[in-house]
N, C-alpha and C positions, 0 to 999 in steps of 0.2 A: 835356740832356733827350733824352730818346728823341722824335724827330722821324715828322712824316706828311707823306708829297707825295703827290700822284695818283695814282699806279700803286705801283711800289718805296719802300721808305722809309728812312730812317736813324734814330739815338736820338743826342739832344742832351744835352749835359755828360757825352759818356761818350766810347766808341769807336767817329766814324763818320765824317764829312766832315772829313778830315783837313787838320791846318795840316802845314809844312815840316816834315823826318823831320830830325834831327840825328844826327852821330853818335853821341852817346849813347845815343837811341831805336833807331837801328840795330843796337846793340850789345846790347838787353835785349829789340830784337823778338821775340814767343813767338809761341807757335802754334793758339789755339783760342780759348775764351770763358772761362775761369773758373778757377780756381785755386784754390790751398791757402796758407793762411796761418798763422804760429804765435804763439801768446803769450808774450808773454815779460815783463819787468821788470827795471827798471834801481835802481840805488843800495836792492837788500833789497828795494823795493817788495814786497809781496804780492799787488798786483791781478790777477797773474796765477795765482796761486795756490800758490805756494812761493819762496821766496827764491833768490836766481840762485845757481846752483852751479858752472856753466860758463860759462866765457872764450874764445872762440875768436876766431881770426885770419883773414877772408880775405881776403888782400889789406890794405886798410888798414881794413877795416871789423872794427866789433868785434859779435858776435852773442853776449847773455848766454840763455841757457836754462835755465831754472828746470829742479828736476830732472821734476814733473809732464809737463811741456811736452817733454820729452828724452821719456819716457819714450809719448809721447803718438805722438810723431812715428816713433818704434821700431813701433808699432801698426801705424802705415802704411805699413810700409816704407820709412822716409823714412833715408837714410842721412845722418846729421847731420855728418860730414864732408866727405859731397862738398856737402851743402845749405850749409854754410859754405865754400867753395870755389865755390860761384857754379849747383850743382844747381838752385838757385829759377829761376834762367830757363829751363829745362827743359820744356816741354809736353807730356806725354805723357797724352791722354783718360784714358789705363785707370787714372794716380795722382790727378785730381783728386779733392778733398776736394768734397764734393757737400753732405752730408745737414748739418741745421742743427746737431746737436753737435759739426759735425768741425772748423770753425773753429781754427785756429791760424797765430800770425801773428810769426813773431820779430823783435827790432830789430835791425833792419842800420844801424849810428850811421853819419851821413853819406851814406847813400845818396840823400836826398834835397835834393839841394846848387843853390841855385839853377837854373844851367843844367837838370838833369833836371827842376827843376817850371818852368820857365818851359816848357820842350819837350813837357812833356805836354799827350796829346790831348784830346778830346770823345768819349767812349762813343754813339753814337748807336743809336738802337732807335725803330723807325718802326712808321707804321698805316697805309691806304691812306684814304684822306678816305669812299672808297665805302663801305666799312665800318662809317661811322659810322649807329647804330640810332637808335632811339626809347630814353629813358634807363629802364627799369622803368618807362616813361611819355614821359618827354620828353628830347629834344635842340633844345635854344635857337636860336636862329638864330646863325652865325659872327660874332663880336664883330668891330667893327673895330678894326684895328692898333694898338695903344697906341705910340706911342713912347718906347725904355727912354732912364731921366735915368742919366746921370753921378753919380753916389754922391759927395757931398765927401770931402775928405781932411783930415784925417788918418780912417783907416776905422771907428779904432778910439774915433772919437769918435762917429760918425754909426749905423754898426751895427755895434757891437762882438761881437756875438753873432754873426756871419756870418765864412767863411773858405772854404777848399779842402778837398777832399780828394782827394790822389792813390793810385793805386796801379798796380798791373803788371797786363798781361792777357798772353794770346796775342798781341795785335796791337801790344802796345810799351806806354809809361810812359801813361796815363791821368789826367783830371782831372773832377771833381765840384764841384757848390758842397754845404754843408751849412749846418748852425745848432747852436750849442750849446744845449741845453735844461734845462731845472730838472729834477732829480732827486728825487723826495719822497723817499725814504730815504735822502738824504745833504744836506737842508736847507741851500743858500750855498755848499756843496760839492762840486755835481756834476763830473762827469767823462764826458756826456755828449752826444753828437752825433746830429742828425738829420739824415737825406740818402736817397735815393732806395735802392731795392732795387736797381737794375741798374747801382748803384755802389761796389756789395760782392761780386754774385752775378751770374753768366751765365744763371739760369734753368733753363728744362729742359733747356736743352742743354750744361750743362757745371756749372760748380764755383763756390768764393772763389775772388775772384782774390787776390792774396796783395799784401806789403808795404802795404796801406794805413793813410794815416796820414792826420792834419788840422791844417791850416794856419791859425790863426787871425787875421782882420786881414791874409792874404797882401796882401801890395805895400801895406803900408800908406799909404805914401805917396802913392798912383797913376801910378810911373814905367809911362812907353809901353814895347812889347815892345821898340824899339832902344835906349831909354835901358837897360832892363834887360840887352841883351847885351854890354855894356859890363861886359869883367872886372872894374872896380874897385866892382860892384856890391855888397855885402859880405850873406851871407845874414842878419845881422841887419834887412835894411830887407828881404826878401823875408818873412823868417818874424819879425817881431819879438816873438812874444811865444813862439816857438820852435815845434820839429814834434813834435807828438800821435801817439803808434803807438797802432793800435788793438786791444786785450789782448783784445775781447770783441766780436762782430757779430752782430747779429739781425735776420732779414727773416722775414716774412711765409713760410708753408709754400707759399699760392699762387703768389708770385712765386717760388720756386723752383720748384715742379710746374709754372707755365704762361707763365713768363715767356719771350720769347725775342727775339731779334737786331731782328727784324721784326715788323710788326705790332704790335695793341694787346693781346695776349695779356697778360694779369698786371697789366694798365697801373693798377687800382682799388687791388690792392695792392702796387704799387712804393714800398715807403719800407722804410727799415730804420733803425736805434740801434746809433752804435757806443760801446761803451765806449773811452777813452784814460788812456794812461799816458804821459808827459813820456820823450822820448828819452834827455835826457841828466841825468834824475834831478830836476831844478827843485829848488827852494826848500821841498817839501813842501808846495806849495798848492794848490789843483783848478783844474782848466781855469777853471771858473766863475767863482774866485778871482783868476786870473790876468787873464783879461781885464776881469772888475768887472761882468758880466750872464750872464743865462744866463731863456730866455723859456718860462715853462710851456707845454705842450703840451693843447690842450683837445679830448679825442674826444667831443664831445657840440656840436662846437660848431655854428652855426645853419644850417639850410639855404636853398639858395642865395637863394631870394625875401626871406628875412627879411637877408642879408646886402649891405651897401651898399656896401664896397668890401674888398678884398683889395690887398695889396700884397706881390709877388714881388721878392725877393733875389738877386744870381747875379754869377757869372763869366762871360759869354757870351763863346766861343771862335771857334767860326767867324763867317767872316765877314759883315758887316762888322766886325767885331770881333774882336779879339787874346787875350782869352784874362785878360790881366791887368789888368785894370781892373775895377771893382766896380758893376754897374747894377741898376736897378730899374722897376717899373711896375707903375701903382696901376690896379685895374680894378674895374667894379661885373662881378660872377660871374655865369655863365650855364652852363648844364648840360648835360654831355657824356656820352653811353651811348656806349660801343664795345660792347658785350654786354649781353641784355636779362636775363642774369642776376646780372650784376654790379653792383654799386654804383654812385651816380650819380658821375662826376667833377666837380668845379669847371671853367670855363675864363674865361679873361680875355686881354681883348686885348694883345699884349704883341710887340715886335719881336726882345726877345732870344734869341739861338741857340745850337747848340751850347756845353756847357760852362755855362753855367745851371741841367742838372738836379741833384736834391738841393737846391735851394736853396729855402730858405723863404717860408711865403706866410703873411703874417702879417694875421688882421682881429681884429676886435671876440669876443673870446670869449665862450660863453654866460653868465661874468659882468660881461660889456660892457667889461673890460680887453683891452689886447694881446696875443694868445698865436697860437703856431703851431696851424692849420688844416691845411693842406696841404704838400704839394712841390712844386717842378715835376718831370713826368714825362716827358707827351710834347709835340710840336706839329710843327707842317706845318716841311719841309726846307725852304721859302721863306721863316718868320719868319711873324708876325703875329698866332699867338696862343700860350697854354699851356695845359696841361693838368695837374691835379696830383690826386691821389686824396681823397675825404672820407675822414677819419678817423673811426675807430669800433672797434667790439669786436674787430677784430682786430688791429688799429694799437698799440690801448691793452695787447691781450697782449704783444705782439712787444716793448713799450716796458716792461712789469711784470716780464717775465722780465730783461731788463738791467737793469733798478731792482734788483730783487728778489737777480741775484745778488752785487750789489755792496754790499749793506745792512750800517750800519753802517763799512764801508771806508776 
């Protein structure tokens, strides 16, 4: 989550108070905010929107590109030989992909091998507490602390709709929480994820970041960070129900025009919908399928007085916390303005930190079922509470155009 402290700030579950650099992260360290990613499709798939025509080698990774996607990346001067050759860790401002149709993200198989997702960081994006207004009316008084529970195991019994998402920035290998969600135009078959905008997008100061993908039920078991450095850890118990490349990403127009590193700039509309496609081809069944839930998403759902409890999902990364293990915390909501033009936000008291954002906040939807409400976005670099945007008319566009282009699929 994009994080607030006093003065300077950070953003939590993304890129900010960093855990240990590994060599691996040392090796993919980039250089700015945001990136360019491409689509791609594995075994014929079409979800990206042509059948893979290209096979390439770099190194031992394999990258298929549909011929749209070749021909996309040609656009942008994107040289698909050296970008197969390892060009993606590359940082150069003047090539990010910025504007919301430039998305492209291709599968690099294996890139994402235990040691790089246990190694990835918390994107953090911060607000200064003094910042904090009157919401279009009101800001509640500061909730106390919730303490986050320990998620039982196995994960994929207790929130099976919950996982990771990593990806690459400038600053090295990145991690998010998300939620997989219902699809209405693909009814038990979605292929859909929900997660923060500052876990796909740098905002107004940069690009996509590129390679992201999602992790379903990561660690499902809930080994500690030392049991998992343990080479005989096999990524079947890291990703067991395998890793999701994202073919399709949609945020918010605001969170790109106003989002940024610091501060609560964009913070109402931080969330974003990725679509996924199976890395290495699967069984031909939907995320939804694969894991057995997937949680409708309600933008109409109630405000904060008529709401009795909310409960947040997550990876919390920084400390005290490792990053791999699965928490939670249940809070009755109280109401956050950073801007007295913006939206109101949710906030609930809650310990978890870094590496938490993107992750769900589930309460009573406006038809009294369980459905996603919010994200977590931001909260104070000391821990103790979150902040996650109400959803509404623009939440629900950002979420109808990824329905919409995938209909039928």
């Amino acid at each position: 989550m994009r994080s607030i402290r006093p003065s300077t700030t950070a953003r939590r579950g993304g890129a900010g108070a960093r855990r240990r650099t590994s060599p691996v992260l040392a090796a993919v360290a980039l250089v700015s905010a945001l990136a360019l990613t491409a689509t791609a499709c594995e075994s014929g798939d079409d979800t990206a929107g042509g059948d893979p025509s290209a096979t390439a080698v770099a190194g031992d990774d394999k990258i298929k590109i549909p011929d749209d996607i070749k021909d996309r990346l040609k656009e942008h001067g994107i040289d698909i030989d050296k970008w197969r050759n390892g060009a993606w860790k590359n940082w150069d401002k003047d090539d990010w992909l910025r504007e919301a149709d430039e998305f492209i993200n291709p599968i690099i198989a294996d890139l994402w091998d235990p040691d790089r997702m246990r190694d990835a960081e918390q994107p953090d994006k911060g607000v200064d507490e003094n910042d904090i207004s009157g919401d279009q009316g009101v800001t509640d008084p500061t909730p106390e602390p919730v303490e986050a529970q320990a998620v039982s195991t196995p994960y994929h019994s207790a929130v099976p709709v919950a996982g990771k998402v990593f990806f690459d920035s400038p600053q090295g290998t990145m991690v998010c929480s998300a939620t997989v969600v219902q699809d209405p135009a693909n009814p038990g078959k979605s292929n859909m994820v929900w997660t923060a905008g500052h876990c796909v997008h740098a905002g107004k100061s940069g690009g996509w970041y590129r390679n992201i993908a999602f992790v379903p039920s990561y660690n499902d078991s809930g080994l500690s960070a030392k049991e998992m450095e343990n080479e005989s850890t096999a990524k079947e118990q890291v990703a067991p129900y395998g890793v999701w490349w994202g073919d399709w990403v949609q945020t918010s127009d605001q969170w790109i025009e106003q989002g940024g590193a610091t501060g609560g700039d964009g913070a109402s509309y931080d969330f974003a919908v990725i679509h996924v496609t199976p890395e290495e081809g699967g069984s031909g069944k939907s995320l939804e399928e694969t894991v057995g839930s997937a949680l409708p998403v309600d933008f109409n759902a109630p405000a904060v007085p008529e709401v009795d409890s909310i409960t947040a999902t997550g990876y919390p990364a920084a400390a005290p916390f490792d990053g791999q293990t699965m928490h939670q915390c249940e809070d009755k909501p109280g109401r956050l303005s950073l801007n007295d033009s913006d939206p109101t936000m949710y906030r609930i008291g809650c310990t978890m930190t870094g590496g938490s954002s993107g992750g769900g906040w589930v309460a009573a939807g406006s038809d009294g079922k369980p459905a996603l409400v919010s994200n977590t976005s931001i909260g104070p670099i000391t821990g103790g509470w979150l902040a996650g945007p109400r959803l509404g008319d623009v939440a629900e566009g950002v979420f109808n155009k990824v329905s919409e282009k995938y209909a039928g699929r």
